[in-house]
C-alpha positions in Angstrom: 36.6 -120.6 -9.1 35.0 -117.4 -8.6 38.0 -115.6 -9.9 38.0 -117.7 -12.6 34.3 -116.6 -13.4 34.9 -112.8 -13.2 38.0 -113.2 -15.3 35.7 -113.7 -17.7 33.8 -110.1 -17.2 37.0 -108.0 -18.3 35.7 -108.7 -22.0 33.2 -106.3 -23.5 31.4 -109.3 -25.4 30.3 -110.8 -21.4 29.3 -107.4 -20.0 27.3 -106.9 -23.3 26.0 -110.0 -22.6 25.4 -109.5 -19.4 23.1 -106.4 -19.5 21.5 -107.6 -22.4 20.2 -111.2 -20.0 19.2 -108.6 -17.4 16.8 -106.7 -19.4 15.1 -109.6 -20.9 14.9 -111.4 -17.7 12.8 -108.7 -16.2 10.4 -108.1 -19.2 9.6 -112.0 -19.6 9.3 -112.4 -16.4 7.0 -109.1 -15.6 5.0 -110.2 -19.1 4.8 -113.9 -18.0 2.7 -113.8 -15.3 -0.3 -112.0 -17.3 0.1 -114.7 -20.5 0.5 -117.3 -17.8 -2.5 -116.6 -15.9 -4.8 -115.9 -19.1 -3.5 -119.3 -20.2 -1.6 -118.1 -23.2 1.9 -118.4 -22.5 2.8 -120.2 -25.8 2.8 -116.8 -27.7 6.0 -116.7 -26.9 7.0 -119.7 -28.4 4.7 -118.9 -31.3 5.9 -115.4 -31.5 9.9 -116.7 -31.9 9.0 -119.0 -34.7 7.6 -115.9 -36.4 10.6 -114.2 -35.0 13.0 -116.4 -36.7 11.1 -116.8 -39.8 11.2 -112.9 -40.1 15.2 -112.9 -39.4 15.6 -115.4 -41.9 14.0 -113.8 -45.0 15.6 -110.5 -43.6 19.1 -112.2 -44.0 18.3 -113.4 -47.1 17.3 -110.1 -48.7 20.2 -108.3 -46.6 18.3 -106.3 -44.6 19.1 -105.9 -40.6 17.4 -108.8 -39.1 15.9 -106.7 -35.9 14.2 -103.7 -38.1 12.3 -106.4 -40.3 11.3 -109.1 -37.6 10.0 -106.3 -34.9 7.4 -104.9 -36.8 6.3 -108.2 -38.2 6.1 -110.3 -34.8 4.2 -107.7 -33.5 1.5 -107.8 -36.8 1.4 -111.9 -36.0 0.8 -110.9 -32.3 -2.6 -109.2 -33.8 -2.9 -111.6 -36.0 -3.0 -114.4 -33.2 -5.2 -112.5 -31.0 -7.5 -111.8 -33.7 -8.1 -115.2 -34.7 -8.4 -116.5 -31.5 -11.1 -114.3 -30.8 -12.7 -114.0 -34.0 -12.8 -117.6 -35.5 -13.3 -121.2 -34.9 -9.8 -121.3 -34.5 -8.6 -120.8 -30.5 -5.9 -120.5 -28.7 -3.0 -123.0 -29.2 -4.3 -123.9 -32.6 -3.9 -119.7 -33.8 -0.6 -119.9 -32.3 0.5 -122.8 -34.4 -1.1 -121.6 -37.4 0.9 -118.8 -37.7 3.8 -119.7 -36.0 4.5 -123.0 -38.3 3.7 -121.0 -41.4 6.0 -118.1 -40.7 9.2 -120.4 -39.7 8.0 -122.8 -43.2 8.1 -119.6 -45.0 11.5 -117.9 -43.6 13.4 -121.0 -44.1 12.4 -121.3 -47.3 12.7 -118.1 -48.3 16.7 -118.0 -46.8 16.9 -121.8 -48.5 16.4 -120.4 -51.8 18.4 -117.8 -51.5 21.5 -119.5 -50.4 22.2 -118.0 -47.5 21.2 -120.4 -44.5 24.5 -120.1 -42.5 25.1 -119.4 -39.1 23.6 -116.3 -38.5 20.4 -118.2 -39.0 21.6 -121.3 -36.5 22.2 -118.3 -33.9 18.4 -116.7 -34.3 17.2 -120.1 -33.6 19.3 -121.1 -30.7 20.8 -118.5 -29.4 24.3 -116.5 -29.7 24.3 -113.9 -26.8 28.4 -114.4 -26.7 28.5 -112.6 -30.1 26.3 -109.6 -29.6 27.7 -105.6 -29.7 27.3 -102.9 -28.5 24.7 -101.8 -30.7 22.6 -104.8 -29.5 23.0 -103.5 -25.9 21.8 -100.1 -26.9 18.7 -101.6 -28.8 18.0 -103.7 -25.8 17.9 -101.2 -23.5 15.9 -98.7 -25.3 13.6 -101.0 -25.8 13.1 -103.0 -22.7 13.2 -100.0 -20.9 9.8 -99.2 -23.1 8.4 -102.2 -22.3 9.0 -101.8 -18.7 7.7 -98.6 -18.4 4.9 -99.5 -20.5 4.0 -102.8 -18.2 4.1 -99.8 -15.0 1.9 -97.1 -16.7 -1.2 -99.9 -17.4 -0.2 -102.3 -14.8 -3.8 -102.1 -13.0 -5.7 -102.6 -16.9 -3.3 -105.8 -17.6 -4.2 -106.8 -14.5 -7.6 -106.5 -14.8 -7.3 -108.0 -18.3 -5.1 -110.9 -16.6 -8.0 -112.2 -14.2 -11.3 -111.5 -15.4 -11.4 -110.3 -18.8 -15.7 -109.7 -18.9 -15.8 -108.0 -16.0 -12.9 -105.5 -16.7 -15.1 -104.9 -19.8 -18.2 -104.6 -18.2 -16.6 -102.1 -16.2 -15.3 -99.8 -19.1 -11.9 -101.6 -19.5 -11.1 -101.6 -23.2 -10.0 -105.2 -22.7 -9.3 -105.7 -26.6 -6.8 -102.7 -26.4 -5.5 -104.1 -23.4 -4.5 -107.5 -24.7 -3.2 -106.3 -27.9 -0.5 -103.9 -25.9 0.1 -107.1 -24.0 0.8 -108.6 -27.3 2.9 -106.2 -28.5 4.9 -106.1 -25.8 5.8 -109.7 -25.5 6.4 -109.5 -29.3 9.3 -106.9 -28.8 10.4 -108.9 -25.9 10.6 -112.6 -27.6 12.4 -110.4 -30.5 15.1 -109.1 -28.6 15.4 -111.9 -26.2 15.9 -114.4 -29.6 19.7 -113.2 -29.6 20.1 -114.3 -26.3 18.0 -117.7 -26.1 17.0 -118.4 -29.1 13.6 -119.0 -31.2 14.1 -122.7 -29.8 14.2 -121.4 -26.2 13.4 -117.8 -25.5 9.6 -119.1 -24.1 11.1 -121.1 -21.5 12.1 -117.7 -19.9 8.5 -116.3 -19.9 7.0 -119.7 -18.5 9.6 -121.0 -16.4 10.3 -117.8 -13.5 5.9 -117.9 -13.3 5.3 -121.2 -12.9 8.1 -121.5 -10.6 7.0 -118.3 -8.4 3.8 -119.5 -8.2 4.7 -123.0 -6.4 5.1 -120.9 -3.1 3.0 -117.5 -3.7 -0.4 -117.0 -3.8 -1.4 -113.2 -4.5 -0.3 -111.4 -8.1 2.1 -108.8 -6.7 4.1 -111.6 -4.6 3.8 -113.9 -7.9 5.5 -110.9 -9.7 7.8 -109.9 -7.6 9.1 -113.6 -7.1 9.3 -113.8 -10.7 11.4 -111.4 -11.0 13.7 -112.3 -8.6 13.8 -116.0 -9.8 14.3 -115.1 -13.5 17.3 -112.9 -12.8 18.4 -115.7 -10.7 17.7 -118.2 -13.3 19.5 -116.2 -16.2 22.7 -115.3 -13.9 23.0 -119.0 -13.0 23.0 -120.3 -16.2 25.4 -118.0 -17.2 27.8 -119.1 -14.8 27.0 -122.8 -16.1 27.6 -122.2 -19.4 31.1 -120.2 -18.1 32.5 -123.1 -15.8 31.4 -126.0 -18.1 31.9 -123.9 -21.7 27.7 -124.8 -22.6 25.6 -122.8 -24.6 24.1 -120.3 -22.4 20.9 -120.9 -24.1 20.4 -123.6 -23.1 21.9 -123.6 -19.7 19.7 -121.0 -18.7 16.6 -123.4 -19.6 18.3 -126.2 -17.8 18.4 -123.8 -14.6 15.4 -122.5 -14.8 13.9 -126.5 -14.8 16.8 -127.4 -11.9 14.6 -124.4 -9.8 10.9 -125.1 -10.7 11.5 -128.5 -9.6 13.3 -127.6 -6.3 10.3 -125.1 -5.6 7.8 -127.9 -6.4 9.1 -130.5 -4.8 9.7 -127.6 -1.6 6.4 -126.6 -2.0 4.9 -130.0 -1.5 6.9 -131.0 1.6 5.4 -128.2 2.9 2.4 -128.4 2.4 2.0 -131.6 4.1 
């Protein structure tokens, strides 16, 4: 069996594939724990939706669906932050605002236009099998940003992360703060699309945190766990989806629930 599952590795399209789930792991799983502790982990979800939405009217105009949708998750990430914190409108609700009206209007868009074909089926649930070199290279370059990024302010986000007005009354400049923490998981959920899905990509920023945090207690261990448990997650379901020919998607998600279960019914048993 295992040589049956490294067979597999001797093809450029799995060792693309491979560094590609890597990268992503680590940046949803270093991002999740800050949008999971401030309560605000469905950006990601929210932020896909505007994700594929941007894809799709990108495809539809012929344009390179990753140059378009970057630059205008990221504007719906300030968007969503902004209306959270400047309107009636909170939370959740911002996040579904935007995200429902982006996906209505890139589906339209790509509807009209006659081109909603599989290219648009892989945005929304996930085609890492099919992805080139090029993709790698983006990835890369990019996730290694975001990593770096996450190091350099790591003690402002975690400031931000657990009390917001007191990081401000300090001197933090908590608004600039949350906004790189936006930005960051917009590039993320972006280039983590091609390998989940707009369907599935928040399941990797939500699942490794809440799973962590079943048996850790302190931020850095919750981190570090995350980490661990997301790479775990994302090689596993791999491996499903090689040995049972699954969408690795959506084996990675079914993983990733397989685990936080374990650890919360572990967790429990322990406990008493």
């Amino acid at each position: 069996m295992i040589k049956y599952i490294f067979s597999f590795f001797q093809y450029d399209f799995m060792r693309y594939a491979l560094i590609i789930g890597l990268f992503i792991s680590v940046c949803c799983a270093l991002l999740g724990v800050s949008l999971v502790l401030k309560r605000f982990s469905m950006i990601g979800d929210g932020l896909s939706h505007v994700g594929f939405g941007a894809s799709a009217i990108a495809l539809a105009l012929g344009f390179a669906p990753l140059y378009v949708a970057i630059p205008i998750v990221i504007i719906a990430a300030f968007l969503m932050l902004r209306i959270n914190k400047n309107s009636k409108i909170k939370g959740d609700a911002a996040i579904a605002i935007v995200s429902s009206s982006a996906l209505a209007i890139g589906y339209t868009v790509a509807k009209l236009s006659g081109n909603v074909n599989i290219d648009i089926g892989s945005y929304m649930f996930g085609s890492i099998y099919t992805v080139t070199l090029e993709d790698v290279i983006i990835t890369a370059v990019l996730s290694f940003a975001v990593i770096v990024l996450y190091a350099v302010f790591y003690n402002k986000l975690f400031a931000v992360t657990f009390d917001e007005e007191f990081a401000s009354a300090t001197g933090v400049k908590t608004e600039a703060y949350n906004t790189l923490l936006a930005c960051l998981t917009a590039v993320t959920v972006v280039v983590g699309m091609r390998m989940m899905g707009a369907l599935l990509i928040s399941s990797l920023i939500i699942f490794p945190v809440l799973t962590a945090s079943r048996v850790c207690k302190n931020y850095r261990s919750v981190i570090t766990a995350s980490l661990i448990i997301s790479v775990f997650n994302f090689l596993a379901g791999l491996v499903f989806s090689i040995v049972l020919n699954t969408s690795p998607g959506s084996s990675v998600v079914i993983v990733s629930l397989s685990v936080f279960v374990v650890f919360t019914v572990a967790s429990k048993i322990f406990k008493k």
